[in-house]
C-alpha positions as CSV (number, residue, x, y, z in Angstrom):
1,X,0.0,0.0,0.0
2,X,1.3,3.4,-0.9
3,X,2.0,5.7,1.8
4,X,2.5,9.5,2.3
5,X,2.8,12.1,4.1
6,X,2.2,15.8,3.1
7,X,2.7,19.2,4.4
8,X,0.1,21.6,2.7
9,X,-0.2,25.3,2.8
10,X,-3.2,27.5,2.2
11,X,-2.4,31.5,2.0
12,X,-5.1,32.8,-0.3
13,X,-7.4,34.4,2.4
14,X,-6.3,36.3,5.7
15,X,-7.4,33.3,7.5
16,X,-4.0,31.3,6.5
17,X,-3.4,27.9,7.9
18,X,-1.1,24.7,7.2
19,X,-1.6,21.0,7.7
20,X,0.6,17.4,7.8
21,X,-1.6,15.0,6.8
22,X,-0.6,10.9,6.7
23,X,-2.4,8.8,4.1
24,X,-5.1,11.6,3.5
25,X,-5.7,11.4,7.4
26,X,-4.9,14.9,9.3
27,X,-2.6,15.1,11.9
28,X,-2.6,18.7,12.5
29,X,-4.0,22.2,11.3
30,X,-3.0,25.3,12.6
31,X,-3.9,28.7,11.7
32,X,-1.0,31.3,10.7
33,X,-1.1,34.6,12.0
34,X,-1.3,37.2,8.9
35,X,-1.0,40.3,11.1
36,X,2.3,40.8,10.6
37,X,4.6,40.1,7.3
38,X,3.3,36.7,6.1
39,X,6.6,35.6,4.6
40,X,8.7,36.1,8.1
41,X,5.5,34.0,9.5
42,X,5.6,31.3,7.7
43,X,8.9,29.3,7.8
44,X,8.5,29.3,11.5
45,X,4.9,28.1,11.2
46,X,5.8,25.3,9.3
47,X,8.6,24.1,11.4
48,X,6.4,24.6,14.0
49,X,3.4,22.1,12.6
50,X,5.9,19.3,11.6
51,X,7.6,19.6,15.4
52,X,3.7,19.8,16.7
53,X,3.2,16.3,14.6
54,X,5.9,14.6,15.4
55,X,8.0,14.7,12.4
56,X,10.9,16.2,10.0
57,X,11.0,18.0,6.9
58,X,12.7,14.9,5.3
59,X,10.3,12.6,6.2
60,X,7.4,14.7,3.8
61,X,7.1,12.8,0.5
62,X,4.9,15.4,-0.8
63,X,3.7,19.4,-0.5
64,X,0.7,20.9,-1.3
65,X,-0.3,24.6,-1.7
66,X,-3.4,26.3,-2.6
67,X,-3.4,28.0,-5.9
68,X,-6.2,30.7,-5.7
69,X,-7.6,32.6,-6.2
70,X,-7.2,35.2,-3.5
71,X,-5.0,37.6,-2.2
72,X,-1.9,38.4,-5.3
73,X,0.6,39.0,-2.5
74,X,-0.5,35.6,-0.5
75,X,-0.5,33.8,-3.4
76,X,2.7,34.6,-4.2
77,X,4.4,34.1,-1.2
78,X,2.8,30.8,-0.6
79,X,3.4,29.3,-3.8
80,X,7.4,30.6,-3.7
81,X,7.4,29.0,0.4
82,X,6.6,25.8,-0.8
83,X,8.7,25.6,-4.4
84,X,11.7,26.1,-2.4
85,X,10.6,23.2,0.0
86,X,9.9,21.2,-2.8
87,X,13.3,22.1,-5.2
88,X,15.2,21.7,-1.8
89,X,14.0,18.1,-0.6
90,X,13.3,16.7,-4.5
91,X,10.0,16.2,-3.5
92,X,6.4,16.9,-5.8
93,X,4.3,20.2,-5.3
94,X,0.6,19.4,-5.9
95,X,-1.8,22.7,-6.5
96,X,-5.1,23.2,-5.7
97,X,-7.6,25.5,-6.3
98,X,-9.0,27.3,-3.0
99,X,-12.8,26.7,-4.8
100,X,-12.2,22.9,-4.5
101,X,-11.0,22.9,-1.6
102,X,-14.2,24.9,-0.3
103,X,-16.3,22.4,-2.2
104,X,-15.1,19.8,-0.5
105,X,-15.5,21.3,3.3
106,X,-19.2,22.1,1.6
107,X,-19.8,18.7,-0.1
108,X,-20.3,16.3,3.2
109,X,-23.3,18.7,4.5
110,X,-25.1,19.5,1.4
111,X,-24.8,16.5,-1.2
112,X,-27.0,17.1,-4.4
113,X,-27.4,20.6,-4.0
114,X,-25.4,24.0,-5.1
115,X,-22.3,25.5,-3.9
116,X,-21.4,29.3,-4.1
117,X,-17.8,29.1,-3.3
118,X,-16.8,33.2,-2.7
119,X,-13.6,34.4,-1.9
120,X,-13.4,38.4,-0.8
121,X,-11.4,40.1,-3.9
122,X,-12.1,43.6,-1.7
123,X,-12.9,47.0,-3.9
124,X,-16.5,45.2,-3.1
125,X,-16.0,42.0,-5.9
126,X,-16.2,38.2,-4.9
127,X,-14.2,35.8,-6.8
128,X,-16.8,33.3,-7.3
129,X,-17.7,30.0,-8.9
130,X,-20.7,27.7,-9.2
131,X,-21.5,24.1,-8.3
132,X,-23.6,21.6,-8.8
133,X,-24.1,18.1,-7.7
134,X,-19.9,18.5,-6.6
135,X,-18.8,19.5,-10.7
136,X,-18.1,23.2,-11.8
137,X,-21.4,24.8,-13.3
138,X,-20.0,28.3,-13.7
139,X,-16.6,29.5,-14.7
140,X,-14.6,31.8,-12.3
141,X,-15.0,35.1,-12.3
142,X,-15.0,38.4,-10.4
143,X,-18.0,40.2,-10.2
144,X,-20.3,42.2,-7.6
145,X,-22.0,40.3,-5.1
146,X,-25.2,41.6,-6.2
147,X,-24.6,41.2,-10.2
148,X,-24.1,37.0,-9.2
149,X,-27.2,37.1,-7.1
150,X,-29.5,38.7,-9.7
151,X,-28.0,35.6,-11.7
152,X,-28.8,33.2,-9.6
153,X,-32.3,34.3,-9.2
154,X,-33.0,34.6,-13.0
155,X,-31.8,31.2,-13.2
156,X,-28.4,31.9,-14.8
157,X,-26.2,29.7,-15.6
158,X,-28.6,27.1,-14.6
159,X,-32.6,26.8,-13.4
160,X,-33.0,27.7,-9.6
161,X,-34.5,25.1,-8.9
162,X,-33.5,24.3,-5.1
163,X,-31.3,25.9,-2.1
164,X,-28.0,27.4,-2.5
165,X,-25.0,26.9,0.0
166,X,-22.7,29.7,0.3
167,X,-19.1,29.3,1.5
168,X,-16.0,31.1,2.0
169,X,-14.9,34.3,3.1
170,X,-16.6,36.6,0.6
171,X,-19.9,34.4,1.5
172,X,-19.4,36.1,5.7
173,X,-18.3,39.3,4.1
174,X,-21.7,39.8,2.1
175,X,-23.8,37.2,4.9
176,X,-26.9,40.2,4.8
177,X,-26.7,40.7,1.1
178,X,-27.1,37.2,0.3
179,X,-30.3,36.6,2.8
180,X,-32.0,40.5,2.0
181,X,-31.8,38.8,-2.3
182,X,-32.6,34.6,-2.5
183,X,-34.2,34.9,1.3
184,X,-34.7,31.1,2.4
185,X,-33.1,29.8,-0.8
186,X,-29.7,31.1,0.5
187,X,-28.0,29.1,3.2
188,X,-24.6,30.2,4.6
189,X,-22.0,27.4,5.8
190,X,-21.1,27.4,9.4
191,X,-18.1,28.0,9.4
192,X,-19.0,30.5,6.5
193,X,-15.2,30.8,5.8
194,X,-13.2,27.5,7.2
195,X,-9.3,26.8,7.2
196,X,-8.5,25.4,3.9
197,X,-5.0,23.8,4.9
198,X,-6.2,20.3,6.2
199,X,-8.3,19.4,2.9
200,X,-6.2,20.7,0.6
201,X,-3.6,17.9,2.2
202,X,-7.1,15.6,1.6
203,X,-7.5,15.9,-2.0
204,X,-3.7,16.4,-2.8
205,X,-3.1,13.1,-1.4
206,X,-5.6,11.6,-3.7
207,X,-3.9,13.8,-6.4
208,X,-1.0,11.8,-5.2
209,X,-1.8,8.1,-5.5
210,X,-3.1,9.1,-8.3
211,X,0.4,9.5,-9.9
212,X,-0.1,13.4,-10.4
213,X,3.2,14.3,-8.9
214,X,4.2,17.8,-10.5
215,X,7.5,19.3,-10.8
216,X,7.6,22.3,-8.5
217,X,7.8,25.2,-11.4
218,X,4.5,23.1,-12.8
219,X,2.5,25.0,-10.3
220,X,0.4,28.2,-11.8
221,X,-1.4,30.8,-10.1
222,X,-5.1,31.1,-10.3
223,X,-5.3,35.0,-10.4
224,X,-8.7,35.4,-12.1
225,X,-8.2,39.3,-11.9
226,X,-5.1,41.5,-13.1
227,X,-3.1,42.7,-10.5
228,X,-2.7,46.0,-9.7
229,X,1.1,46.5,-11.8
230,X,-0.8,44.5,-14.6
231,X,-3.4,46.9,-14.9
232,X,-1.2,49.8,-14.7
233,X,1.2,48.9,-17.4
234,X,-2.2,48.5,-19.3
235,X,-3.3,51.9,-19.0
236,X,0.2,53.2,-19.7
């Protein structure tokens, strides 16, 4: 039976966290303190979570990070954290996207229904996606939180036909906005915007007996919006 053990790191929201997970089992999850500068926070945090479980950095076969979307600056300094783990010890770097991973904290509690996964993208957007019945029914996009209700209440991209779960931080951040447009139809997870780290470990191990064991510079960013230096050299 194949065997592993993997350290993943989710730093897409302000609610960061990391996880060691053995054989898709978690060990331990710890939140990471984003009040101060996340990349002096997170070398220590790590250390920390594989003291806290018992084991080294050589003993991790594999690492996972989440890939967005969310924050351009946590992103960035996640996914570099873990490369460098990964091109140190040899070892795979598995990516996943912070929708899936919400999906999957969604999924146990409402099977066979619809998942808003919303991440805050501040300046008053959501990043936002659609599911239904645990596949994508709606490409990612960024959009006001009211222009995605009035969607989902004209029965785009689908019919609304039955309730709709809404998760992640940009779900808490726009709770009364949600309830005051779809009323009874809306239901918001509890926790409305969970730690990520421990079942983004979950689905990379399956990622990894699976045989998808990426190269470290295989991982990409999902950015869905232009950051701010993009969108200036646009203008210019």
């Amino acid at each position: 039976m194949l065997r592993v053990l993997l350290l993943s790191l989710d730093t897409t929201t302000p609610k960061a966290s990391c996880a060691v997970a053995r054989d898709g089992v978690v060990i331990n999850e710890e939140a990471i303190d984003t009040s101060r500068q996340l990349a002096l926070q997170l070398p220590g945090a790590l250390r920390d979570i594989l003291d806290l479980s018992g084991v080294g950095l050589s003993d991790v076969d594999a690492f996972a990070v989440a890939t967005g979307p969310g924050s351009f600056t946590g992103l960035r300094i996640g996914i570099a954290t873990m490369q460098g783990l990964a091109f140190g010890t040899g070892k795979p770097l598995i990516g996943t996207s912070g929708f899936a991973a919400l999906r999957a904290v969604a999924s146990p509690a409402f099977l066979g229904s619809r998942i808003a996964a919303w991440v805050d993208a501040w300046r008053g957007d959501v990043y936002a996606t659609l599911f239904e019945d645990g596949r994508l029914a709606a490409d990612p996009v960024v959009a006001k939180p009211a222009e995605l209700l009035d969607d989902l209440a004209r029965g785009k991209p689908a019919p609304y036909t039955n309730d709709v779960l809404f998760i992640g931080d940009g779900a808490e951040t726009y709770r009364d906005l949600i309830v005051s447009r779809l009323g009874h139809a809306a239901r918001i997870a509890d926790p409305s915007a969970p730690l990520l780290a421990a079942v983004i470990a979950m689905l990379a191990t399956i990622e990894y007996k699976n045989g998808n064991r990426p190269a470290p510079h295989a991982i990409r960013p999902i950015y869905v919006r232009r950051s701010d230096a993009e969108s200036a050299r646009a203008r210019a």
